[in-house]
C-alpha positions in Angstrom: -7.5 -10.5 22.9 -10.4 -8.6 21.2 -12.9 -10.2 18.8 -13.4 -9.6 15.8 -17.1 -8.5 16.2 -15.8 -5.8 18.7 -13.1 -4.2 17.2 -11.5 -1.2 19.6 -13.2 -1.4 21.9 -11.5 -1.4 25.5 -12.1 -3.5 28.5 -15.5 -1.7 29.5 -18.0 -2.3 27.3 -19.1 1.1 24.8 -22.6 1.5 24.1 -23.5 3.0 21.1 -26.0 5.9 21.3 -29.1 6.1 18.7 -27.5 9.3 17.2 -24.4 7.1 16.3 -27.1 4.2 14.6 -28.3 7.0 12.5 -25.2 7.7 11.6 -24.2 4.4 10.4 -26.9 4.6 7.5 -25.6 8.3 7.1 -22.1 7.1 6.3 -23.5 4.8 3.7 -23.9 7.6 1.5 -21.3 9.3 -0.7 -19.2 10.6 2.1 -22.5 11.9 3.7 -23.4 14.5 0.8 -26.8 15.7 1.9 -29.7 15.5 -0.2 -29.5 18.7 -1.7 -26.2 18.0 -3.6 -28.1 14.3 -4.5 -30.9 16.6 -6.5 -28.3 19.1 -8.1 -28.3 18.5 -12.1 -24.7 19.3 -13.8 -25.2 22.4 -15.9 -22.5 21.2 -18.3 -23.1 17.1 -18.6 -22.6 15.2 -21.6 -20.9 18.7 -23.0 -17.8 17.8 -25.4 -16.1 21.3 -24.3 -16.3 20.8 -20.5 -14.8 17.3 -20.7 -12.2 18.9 -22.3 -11.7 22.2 -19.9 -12.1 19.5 -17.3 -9.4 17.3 -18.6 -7.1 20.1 -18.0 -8.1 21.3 -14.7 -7.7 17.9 -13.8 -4.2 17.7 -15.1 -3.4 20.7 -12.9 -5.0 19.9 -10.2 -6.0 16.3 -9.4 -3.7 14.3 -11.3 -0.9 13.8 -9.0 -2.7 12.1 -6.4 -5.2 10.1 -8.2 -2.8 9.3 -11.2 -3.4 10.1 -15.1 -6.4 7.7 -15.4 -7.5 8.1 -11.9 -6.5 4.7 -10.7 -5.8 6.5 -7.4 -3.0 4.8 -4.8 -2.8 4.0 -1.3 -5.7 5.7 0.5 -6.2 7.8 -2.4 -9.4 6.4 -3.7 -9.8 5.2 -7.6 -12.5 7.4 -9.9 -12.9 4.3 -12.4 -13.4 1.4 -12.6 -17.2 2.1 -11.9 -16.4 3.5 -8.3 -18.5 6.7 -9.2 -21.3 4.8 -11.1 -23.6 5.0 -8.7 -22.2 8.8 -7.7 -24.2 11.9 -8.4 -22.8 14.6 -10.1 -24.2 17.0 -7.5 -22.5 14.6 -4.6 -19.2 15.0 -6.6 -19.5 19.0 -7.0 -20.0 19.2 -3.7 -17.4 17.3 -2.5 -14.8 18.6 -4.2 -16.3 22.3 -2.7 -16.1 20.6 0.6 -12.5 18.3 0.8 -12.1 16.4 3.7 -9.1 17.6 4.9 -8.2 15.1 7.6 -8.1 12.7 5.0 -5.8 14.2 2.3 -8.3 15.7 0.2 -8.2 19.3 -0.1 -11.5 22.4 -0.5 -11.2 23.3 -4.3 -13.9 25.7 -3.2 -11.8 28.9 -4.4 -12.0 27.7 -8.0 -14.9 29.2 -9.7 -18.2 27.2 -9.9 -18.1 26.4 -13.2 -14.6 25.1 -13.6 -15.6 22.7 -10.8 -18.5 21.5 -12.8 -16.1 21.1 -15.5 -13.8 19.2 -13.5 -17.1 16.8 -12.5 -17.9 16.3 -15.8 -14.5 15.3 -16.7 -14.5 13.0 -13.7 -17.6 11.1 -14.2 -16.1 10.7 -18.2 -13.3 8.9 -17.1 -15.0 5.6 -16.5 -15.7 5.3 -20.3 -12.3 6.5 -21.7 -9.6 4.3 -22.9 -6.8 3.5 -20.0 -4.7 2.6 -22.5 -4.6 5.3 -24.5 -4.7 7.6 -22.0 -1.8 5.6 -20.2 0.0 6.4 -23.2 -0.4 10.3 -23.0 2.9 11.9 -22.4 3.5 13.9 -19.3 3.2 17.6 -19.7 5.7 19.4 -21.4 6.9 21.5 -17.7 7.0 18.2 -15.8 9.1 16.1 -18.8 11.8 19.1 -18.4 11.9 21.0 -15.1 15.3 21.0 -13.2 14.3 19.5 -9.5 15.4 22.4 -7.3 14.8 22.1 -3.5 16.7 22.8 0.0 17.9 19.3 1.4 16.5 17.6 4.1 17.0 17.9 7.6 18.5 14.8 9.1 17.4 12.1 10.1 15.0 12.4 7.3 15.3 12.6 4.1 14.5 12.4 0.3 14.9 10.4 -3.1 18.3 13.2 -3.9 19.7 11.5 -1.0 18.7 7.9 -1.5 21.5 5.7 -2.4 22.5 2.0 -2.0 24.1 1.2 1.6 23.3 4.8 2.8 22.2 3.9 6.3 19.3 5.9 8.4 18.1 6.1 11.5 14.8 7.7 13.2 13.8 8.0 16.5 10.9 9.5 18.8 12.8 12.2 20.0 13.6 12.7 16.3 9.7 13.4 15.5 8.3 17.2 14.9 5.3 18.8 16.1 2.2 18.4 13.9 2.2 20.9 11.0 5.2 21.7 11.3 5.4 21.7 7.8 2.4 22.1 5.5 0.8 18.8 4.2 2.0 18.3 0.6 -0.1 17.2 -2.2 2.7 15.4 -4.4 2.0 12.0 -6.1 3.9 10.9 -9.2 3.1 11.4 -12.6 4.4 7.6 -13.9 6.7 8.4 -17.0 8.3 5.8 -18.7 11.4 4.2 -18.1 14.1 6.6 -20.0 16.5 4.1 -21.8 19.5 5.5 -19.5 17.7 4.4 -16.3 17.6 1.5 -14.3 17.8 0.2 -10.7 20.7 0.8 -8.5 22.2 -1.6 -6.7 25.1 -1.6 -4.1 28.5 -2.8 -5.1 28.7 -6.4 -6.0 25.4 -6.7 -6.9 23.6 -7.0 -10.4 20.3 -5.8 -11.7 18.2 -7.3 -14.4 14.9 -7.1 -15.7 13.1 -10.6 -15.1 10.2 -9.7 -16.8 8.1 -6.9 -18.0 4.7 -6.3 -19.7 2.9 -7.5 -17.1 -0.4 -5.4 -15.9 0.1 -4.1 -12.2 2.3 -6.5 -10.6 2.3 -6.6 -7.4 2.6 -9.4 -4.4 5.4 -12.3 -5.0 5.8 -15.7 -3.4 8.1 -18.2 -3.7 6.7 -22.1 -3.3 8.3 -24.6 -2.0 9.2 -26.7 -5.1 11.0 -22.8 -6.3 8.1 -21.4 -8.7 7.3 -17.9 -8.4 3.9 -16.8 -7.8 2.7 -13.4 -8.8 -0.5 -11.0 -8.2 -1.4 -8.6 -10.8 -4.0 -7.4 -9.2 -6.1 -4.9 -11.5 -7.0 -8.0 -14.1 -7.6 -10.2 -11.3 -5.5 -12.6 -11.9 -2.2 -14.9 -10.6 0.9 -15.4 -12.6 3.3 -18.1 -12.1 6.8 -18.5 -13.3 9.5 -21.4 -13.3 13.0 -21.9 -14.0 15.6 -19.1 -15.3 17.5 -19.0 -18.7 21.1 -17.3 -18.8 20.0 -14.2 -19.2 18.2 -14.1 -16.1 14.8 -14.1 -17.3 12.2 -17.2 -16.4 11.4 -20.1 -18.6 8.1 -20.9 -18.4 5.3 -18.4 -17.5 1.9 -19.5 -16.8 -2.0 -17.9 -15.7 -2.7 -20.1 -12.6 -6.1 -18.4 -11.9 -7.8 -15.4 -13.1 -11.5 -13.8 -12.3 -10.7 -12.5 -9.0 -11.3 -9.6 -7.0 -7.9 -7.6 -6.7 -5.7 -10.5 -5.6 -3.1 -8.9 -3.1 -1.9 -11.8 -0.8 -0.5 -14.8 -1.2 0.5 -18.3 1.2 0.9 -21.5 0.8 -0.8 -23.7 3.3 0.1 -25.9 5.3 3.9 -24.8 6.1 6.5 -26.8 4.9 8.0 -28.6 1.8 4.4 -30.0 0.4 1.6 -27.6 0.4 -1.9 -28.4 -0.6 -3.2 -25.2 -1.2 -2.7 -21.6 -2.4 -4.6 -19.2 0.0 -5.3 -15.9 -1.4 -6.3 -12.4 0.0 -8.6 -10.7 -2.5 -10.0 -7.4 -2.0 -13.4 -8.4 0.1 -12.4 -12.1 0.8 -9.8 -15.1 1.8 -10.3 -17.9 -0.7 -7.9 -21.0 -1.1 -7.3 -22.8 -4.7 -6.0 -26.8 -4.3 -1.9 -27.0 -4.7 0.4 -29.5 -5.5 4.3 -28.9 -6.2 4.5 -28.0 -9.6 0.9 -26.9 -10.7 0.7 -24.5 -12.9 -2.9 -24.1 -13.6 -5.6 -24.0 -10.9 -7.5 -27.1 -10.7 -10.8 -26.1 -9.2 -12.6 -23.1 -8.5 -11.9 -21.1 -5.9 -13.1 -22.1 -2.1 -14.8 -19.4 0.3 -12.6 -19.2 3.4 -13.6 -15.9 4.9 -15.1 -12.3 4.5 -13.5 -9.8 4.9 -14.2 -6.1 5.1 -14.1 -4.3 2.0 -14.7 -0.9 0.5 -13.2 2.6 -0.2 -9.7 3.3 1.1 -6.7 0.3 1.4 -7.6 -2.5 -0.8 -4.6 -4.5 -0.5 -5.0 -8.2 2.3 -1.6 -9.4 3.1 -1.4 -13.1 4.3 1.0 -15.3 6.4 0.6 -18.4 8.3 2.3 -19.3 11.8 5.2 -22.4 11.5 2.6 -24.5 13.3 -0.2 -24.1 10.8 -2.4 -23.2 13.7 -3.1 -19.6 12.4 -4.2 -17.4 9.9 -3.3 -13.8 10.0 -4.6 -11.5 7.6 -4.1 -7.7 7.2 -6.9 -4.9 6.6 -5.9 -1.6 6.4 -8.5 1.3 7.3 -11.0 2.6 4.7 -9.6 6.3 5.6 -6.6 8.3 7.0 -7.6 9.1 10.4 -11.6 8.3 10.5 -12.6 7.6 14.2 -13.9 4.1 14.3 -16.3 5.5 17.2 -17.9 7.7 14.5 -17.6 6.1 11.6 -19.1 2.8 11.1 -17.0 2.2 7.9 -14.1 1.7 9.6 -15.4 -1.3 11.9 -13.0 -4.2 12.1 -10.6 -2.3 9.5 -6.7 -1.2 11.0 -6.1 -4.3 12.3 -4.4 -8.1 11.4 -6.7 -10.6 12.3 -6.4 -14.2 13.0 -8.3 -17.5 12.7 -7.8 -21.3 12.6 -7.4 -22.3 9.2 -9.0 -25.4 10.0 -12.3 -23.7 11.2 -11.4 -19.8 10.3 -13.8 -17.3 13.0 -11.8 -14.4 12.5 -10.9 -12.1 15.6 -8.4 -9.0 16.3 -5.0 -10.3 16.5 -3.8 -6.6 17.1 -5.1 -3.5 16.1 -4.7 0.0 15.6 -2.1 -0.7 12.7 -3.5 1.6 9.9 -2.1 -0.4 6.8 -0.5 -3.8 7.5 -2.1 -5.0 4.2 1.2 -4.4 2.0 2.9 -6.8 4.2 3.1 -9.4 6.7 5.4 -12.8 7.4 6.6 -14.7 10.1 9.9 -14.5 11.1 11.8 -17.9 10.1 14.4 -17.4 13.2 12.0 -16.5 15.9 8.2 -17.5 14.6 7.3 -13.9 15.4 5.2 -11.9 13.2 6.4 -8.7 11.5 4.5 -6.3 9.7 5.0 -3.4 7.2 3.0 -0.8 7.7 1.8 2.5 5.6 0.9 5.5 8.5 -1.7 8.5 8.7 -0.4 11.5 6.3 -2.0 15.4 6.3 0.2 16.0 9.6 3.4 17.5 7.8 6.4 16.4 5.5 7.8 14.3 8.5 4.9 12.8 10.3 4.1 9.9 10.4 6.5 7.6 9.9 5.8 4.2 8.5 7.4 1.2 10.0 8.3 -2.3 10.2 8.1 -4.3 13.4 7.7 -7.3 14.9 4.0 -7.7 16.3 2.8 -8.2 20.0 -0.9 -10.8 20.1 -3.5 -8.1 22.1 -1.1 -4.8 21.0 -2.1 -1.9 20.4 -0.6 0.7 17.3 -2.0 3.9 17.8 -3.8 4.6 14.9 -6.2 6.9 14.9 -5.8 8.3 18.0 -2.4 8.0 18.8 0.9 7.3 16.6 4.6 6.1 17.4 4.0 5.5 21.2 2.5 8.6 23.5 2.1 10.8 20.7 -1.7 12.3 20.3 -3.0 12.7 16.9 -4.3 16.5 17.0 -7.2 15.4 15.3 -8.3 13.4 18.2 -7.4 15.7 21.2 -8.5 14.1 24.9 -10.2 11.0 23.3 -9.1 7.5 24.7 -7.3 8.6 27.1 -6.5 5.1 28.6 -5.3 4.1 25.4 -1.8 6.6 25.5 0.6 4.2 27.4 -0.9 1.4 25.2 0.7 2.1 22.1 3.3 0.3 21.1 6.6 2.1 19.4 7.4 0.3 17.0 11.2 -1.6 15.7 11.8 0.4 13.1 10.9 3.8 11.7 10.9 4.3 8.2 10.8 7.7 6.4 7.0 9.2 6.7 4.8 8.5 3.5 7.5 5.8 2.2 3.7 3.6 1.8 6.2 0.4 2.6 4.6 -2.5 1.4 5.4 -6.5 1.0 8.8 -7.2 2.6 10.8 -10.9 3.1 13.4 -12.3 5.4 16.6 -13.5 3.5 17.2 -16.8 3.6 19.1 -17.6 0.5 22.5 -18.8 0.4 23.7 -16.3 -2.6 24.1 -13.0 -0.5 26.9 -12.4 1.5 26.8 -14.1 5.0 26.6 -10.5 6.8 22.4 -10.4 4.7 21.6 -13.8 6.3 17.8 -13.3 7.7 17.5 -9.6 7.1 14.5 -7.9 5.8 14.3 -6.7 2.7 11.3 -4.4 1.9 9.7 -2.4 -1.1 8.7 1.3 -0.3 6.0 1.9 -2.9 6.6 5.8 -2.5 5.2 9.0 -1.2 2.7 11.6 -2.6 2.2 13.7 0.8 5.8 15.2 1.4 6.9 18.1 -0.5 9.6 16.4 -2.3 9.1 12.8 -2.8 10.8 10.1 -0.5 10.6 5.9 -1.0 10.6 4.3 -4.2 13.0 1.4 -3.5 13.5 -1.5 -2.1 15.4 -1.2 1.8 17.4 -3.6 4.2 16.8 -4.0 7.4 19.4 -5.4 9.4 18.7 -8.4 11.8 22.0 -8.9 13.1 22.0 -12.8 12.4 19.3 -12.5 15.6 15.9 -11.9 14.6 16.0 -8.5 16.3 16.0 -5.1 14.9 18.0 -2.4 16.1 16.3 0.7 14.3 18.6 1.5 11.5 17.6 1.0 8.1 19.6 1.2 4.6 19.1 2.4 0.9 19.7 -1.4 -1.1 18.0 -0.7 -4.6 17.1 3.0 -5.9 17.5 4.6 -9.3 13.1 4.7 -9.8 13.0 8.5 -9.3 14.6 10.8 -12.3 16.7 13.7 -11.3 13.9 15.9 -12.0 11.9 14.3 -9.5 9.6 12.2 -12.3 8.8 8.3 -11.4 8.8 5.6 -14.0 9.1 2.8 -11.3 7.5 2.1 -8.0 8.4 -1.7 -5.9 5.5 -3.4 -5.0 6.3 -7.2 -4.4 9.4 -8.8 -2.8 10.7 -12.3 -2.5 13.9 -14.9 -2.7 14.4 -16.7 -5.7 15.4 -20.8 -5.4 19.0 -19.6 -6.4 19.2 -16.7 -3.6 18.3 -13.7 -5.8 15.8 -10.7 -5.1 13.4 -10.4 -7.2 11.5 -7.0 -6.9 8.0 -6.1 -8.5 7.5 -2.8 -9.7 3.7 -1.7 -11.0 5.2 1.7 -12.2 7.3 0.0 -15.3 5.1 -3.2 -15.0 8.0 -5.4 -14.4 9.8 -7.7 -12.2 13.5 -7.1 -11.3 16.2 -9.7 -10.3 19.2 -8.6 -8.0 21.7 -11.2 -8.1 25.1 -11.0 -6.1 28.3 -10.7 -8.5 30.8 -12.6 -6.3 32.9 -9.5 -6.2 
């Protein structure tokens, strides 16, 4: 097993050159803009009329992958929230001449100067404007009404026209393309609100309701022990709890059991079993633990430092799960890019990997690595005290590469990522480099459809399903914005077979969060049994939670 201070590194030991030291202080900078875009002034700053021709290109442009107010998703980086404070506009301009391809973010170099200094000045505006207000904006008036017209997929892939509950896929390595066989789509969701005719599909016998909405980016759910459900919205920093559930399907009680933190993501209750006494939590740049008793529902200290973790631009999100024993901690870090070579780039140091420590003393060290994005989801099997993993892949390599996945993990395995993906396969980016690594990587159980960004998942374990559901996985897919038309938004099964083992296949189980016209107003998040056997799904597009209950018939 590899420590955590030594993160990809192979059996010999690599030493690091002095060019690669320089480096390191190099990458500190704002994705190593030289000096000469640091000293460039903006011609058109604090100008009322650029904002505004900014506002626009940026609509056209820029808004499907980093969202209306620039929240950004996935590996698509935020522009508020202060993230370009310290920024200069000269850095910005010149990145958005450059792009960094390899990492999903295109040259806008052929747009005339001056509508790219618009577009900065717009950009570096965005920090003071009102999130709410510009939540509220409608969609433009050719994305509210377009008629979604497109060829259909190509088997075994697939998009959300053909998504639909107990539709059952399969994908394979043979089944994988070339790189670029496609081009790489730039195609993230412009969140609309939830039309009154639209909800959640479910299968036959099965019923959908909303649990409850107006909640402020809802994302990871737990269940503990004594049946009260534990929620992070992450942007306010804060965890929700919930208890009981009315007629209507809705919860009793609701309750703030902590606030203040730093982009809550993960959740577990420590140690194992039927009486926990505490509530460990994965923030953004640190494991911290809060006392627990069955039934609190207000924190009753501050939060205790466990561990750092590392932190910065690119996945956010740090999954948590403890073994049955107790005896270990696993947390997920996904990488602060989409295919950044660790040997190069300094950032990405101890990032791709789930790591592991004694809760009782935690020194962190690599569990396994080269696993891009385990961070929207890992748990240990109940039937075989494995861990599993869900895990968000490279993009920029075409509409059908790389698949995501969800499989069981292997202590000491290696993933791929960057240099390789789905077994033998070399990442064109990386030709000839770590060679020993090819028969290393590890194919994984299943493989999901490429850019689904699947994120927390559970095993079933409730008595309220029917008996054929009993330990399966079910799993959000938070959705796509690099295929040409968009795949994932819903929440899949993955079939265990009553043994613990997957065989590959996956199926639709709950859809409906993609308009016809290819519009989002909801995208799963957060997944986990309810004390009476029901899933209940979050959703940070709609800012709500869902309940599917079984009907009986």
């Amino acid at each position: 097993m590899r420590t955590f201070a030594n993160s990809y590194l192979t059996a010999a030991a690599i030493l690091l050159p002095a060019a690669l030291l320089l480096a390191a202080d190099v990458d500190t900078k704002f994705h190593n803009a030289p000096a000469s875009a640091q000293a460039t002034k903006n011609p058109y700053e604090g100008q009322d009329a650029a904002v505004q021709a900014g506002k626009r290109l940026y609509a056209r442009n820029c808004l499907s992958c980093h969202g209306r107010v620039g929240k950004g998703t996935g590996n698509v980086p935020s522009l508020v929230n202060g993230k370009l404070d310290s920024v200069k506009p000269g850095e910005v301009f010149w990145f958005i001449t450059r792009g960094d391809k390899d990492n999903g973010m295109p040259s806008w170099a052929t747009l005339p100067a001056k509508q790219r200094w618009q577009l900065v000045t717009y950009v570096k505006s965005m920090g003071a404007a009102n999130p709410a207000q510009e939540a509220s904006t409608p969609a433009p008036a050719d994305m509210r009404t377009s008629k979604f017209k497109a060829p259909p997929p190509t088997p075994p892939f697939t998009d959300f026209r053909y998504e639909k509950p107990g539709t059952v896929h399969k994908i394979t390595v043979k089944d994988l393309p070339q790189p670029y066989a496609t081009q790489s789509a730039d195609n993230g969701p412009d969140l609309v609100a939830r039309p009154e005719n639209a909800w959640p599909v479910a299968p036959a016998g099965f019923k959908v309701e909303l649990y409850a909405a107006g909640l402020d980016n809802p994302r990871t759910l737990r269940t503990a022990p004594n049946g009260d459900i534990f929620l992070t919205e992450s942007d306010p920093g804060r965890i929700r709890v919930f208890r009981g559930l009315t007629s209507d399907g809705k919860p009793e009680q609701s309750a703030i059991f902590a606030s203040g933190l730093k982009q809550p993501y993960g959740l577990a209750f420590y140690p194992p079993g039927p009486d926990p006494r505490w509530l460990y939590v994965g923030n953004t740049n640190e494991v911290v633990r809060f006392p627990y008793h069955n039934g609190d529902l207000k924190a009753s200290a501050a939060p205790e430092h466990i561990a750092d973790l590392p932190s910065g631009s690119g996945h956010w999100t740090r999954a948590l799960a403890f073994s049955e024993d107790g005896k270990k901690m696993f947390v997920a870090v996904g990488s602060g890019s989409n295919v950044d070579d660790p040997d190069t780039h300094p950032r990405e140091k101890d990032r791709a990997d789930i790591l592991v420590c004694d809760p009782a003393n935690c020194k962190l060290s690599v569990y396994a690595y080269g696993i891009r994005n385990a961070g929207g989801g890992i748990e240990v099997s109940p039937q075989t005290g494995e861990l599993w993993c869900s895990v968000n892949e490279r993009d920029a390599l075409g509409d059908n590469l790389v698949p995501d996945y969800i499989t069981h993990v292997e202590e000491g395995g290696f993933y791929g990522w960057p240099w390789w993906y789905i077994g033998a396969h070399q990442d064109p980016r990386h030709q000839g480099k770590h060679p020993e690594l090819r028969d290393k990587a590890i194919v994984p159980d299943v493989l999901l459809q490429p850019h689904n960004a699947s994120l927390e998942f559970t095993f079933y374990e409730g008595q309220q399903f029917p008996a054929e559901f009993k330990g399966d996985i079910f799993a959000s897919e938070h959705g796509s914005w690099n295929k040409a038309v968009r795949v994932g938004y819903e929440v899949i099964r993955v079939p265990l077979h009553q043994s613990g083992h997957a065989s590959g296949e996956y199926e639709d189980f709950l859809t409906g969060f993609v308009l016809p016209d290819g519009n989002v107003w909801g995208r799963p998040v957060g997944v986990t049994v309810a004390p009476d056997g029901s899933l209940l799904v979050s959703d940070d597009g709609s800012n709500s939670v869902w309940r599917v209950s079984h009907t009986g018939k």
